[in-house]
N, C-alpha and C positions, 0 to 999 in steps of 0.2 A: 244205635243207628238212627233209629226214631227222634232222638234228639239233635244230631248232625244235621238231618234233615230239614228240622225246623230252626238250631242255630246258625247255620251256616247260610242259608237264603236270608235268614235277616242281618247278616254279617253284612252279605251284599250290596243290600237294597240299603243299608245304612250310610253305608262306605260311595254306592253309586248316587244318590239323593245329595251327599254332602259335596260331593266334586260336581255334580250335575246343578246345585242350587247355588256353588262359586262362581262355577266359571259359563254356567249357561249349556253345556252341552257334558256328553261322556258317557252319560247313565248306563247304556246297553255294554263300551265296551269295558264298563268294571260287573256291572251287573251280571250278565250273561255268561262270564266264562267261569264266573266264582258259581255260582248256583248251579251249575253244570256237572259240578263236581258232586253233587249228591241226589240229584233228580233230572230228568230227563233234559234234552236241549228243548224239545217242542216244547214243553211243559213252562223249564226255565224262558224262554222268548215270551208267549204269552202271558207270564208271568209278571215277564219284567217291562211288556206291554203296557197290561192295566196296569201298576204301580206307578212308570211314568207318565199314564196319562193322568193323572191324581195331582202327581207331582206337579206338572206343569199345569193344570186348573190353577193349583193351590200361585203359584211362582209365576204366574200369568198376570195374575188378581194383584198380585205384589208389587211388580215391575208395570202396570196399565198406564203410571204418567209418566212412563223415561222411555220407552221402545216407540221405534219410527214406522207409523204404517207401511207408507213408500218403499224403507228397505226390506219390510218385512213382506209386501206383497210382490216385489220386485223378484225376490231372491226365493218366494213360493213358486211363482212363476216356471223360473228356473228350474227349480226342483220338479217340478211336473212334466216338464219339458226331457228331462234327462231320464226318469221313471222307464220310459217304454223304449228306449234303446238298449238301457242299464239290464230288463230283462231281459231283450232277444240276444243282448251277448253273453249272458251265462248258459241260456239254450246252444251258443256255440262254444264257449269257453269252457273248463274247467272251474268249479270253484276258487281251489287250492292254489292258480296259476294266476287269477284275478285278486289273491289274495296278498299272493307275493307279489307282485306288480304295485298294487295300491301303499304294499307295506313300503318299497323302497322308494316310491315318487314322494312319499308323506317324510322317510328320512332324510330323505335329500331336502325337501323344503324346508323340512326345522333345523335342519344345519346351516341352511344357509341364510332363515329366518333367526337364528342363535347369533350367527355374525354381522347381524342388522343389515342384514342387504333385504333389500326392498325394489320391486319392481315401479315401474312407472305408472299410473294411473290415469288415463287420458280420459275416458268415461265411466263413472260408478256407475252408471244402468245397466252398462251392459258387462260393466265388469263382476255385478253383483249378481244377474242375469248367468253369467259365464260359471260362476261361483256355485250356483245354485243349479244348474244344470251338472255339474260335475258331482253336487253333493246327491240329487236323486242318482244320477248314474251309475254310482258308488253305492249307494244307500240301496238299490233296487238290487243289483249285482252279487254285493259281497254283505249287506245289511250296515253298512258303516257309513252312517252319512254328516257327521259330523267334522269332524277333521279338514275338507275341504273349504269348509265356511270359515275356519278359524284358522288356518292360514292366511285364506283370503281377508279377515277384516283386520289381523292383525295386520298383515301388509298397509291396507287403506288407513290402519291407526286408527280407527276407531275408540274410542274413552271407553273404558272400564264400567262403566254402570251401562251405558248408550248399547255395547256391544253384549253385555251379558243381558240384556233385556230381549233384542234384537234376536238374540239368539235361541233364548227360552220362549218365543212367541213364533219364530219360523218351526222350531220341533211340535209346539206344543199343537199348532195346525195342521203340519203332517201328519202328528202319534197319533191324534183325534181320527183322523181319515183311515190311519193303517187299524187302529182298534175295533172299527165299522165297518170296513171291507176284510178282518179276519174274521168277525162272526158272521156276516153273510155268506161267507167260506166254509164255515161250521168248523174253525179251527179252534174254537173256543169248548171243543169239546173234548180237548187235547188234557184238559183238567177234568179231573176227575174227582181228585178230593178239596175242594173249595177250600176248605181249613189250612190249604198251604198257604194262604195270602194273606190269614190272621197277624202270624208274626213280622209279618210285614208292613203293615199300615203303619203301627205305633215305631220299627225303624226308619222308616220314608219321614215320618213327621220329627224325628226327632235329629234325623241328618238333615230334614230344611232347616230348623231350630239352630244349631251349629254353624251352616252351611251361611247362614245370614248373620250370625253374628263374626264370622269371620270375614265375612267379605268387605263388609265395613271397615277393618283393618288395614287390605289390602292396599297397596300403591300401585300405580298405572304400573313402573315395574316389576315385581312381585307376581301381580295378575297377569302379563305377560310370560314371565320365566312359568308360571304354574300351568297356564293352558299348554305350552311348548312341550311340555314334560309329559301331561297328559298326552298327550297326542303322539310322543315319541313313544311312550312305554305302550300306547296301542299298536303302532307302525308295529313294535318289536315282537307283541303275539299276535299278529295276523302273520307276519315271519314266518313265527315257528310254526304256527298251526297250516298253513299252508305248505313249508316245509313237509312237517310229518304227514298231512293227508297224502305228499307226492311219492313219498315214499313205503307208506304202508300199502 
């Protein structure tokens, strides 16, 4: 069991680093639901916390001369803006009901993002703005704050380096903030035995390692059908997991 314990979390972080260092976003929802399965959820969150704040230092420093300040402070913005709604409606919501809700608006959009429909763009401000407010509101709510932005850029068409840059520097500004208002929270006491995050550094460095040499490979679309897919196969367990909490 002892050993589950420590391969299985770096199963994770290896597996979520690699999709997360492709395509710019994802880490928590590959991370969080595999490490779950052998250590606690609070444990696995702030776990998979500090790793991608590491991660996105590391993939920050990487991407410094292709990412657009503008959309990236445009669409922080946003994100902060949606933050404190995103909370007061889980104080009235159910989790599991915001869960189902997020999972089926996100399958609807990559269905109809799969059949290249595209909506109109009259303003990137505030459509990036709009973007970003849905991703904290989402991200506060149900903790899934990615999906929304990768909808949204994929619509605006965004290029493949422009947008995984954009995207690893909008998380890497929030993770930063959420890793510094969880320890002033004293949730970082949630760990107890530090040695869970040994076998995890050297998987985090060895899924950016991978994660960069395949992206280079990649074609505009390729890197399209692969964020789509991500983001589907998330829709599909916030589903069931929202499902089964309404049910149990």
């Amino acid at each position: 069991m002892e050993v589950l314990m420590l391969c299985i979390p770096a199963i994770a972080i290896f597996l979520a680093s690699f999709f997360a260092t492709v395509t710019g976003f994802g880490f928590g929802l590959i991370a969080v639901p595999l490490m779950s399965l052998v250590i606690s959820v609070k444990v696995a969150i702030i776990c998979g916390l500090i790793i991608t704040v590491l991660l996105r230092i590391i993939t920050m420093y990487n991407t410094r001369k292709i990412f657009s300040w503008e959309v990236v402070l445009t669409t922080v913005l946003g994100s902060t803006m949606g933050m404190l709604p995103g909370s007061y409606v889980l104080k009235i919501f159910s989790l599991a009901h915001l869960k189902i809700f997020l999972a089926i608006v996100l399958l609807m959009a990559t269905y109809l993002m799969g059949k290249q429909y595209h909506l109109e763009i009259k303003s990137k401000t505030l459509g990036r703005l709009t973007a970003g407010f849905f991703s904290g509101f989402f991200g506060a709510s149900t903790s899934v704050a990615g999906p929304p932005l990768v909808i949204y850029f994929l619509n605006e068409g965004t290029e493949k380096d422009k947008m995984r840059a954009n995207m690893i520097w909008i998380f890497g500004i929030s993770f930063v903030g959420m890793l510094i208002a969880n320890f002033f929270m004293g949730n970082m006491k949630n760990i107890t035995d530090w040695n869970v995050l040994l076998p995890m550094i050297p998987a985090m460095i060895a899924g950016i390692v991978l994660g960069e040499k395949f992206f280079s490979r990649l074609d505009q679309a390729l890197f399209r059908k692969l964020a789509l897919v991500i983001v589907c196969v998330g829709a599909v367990m916030m589903l069931i997991t929202g499902v089964r909490e309404i049910l149990m």
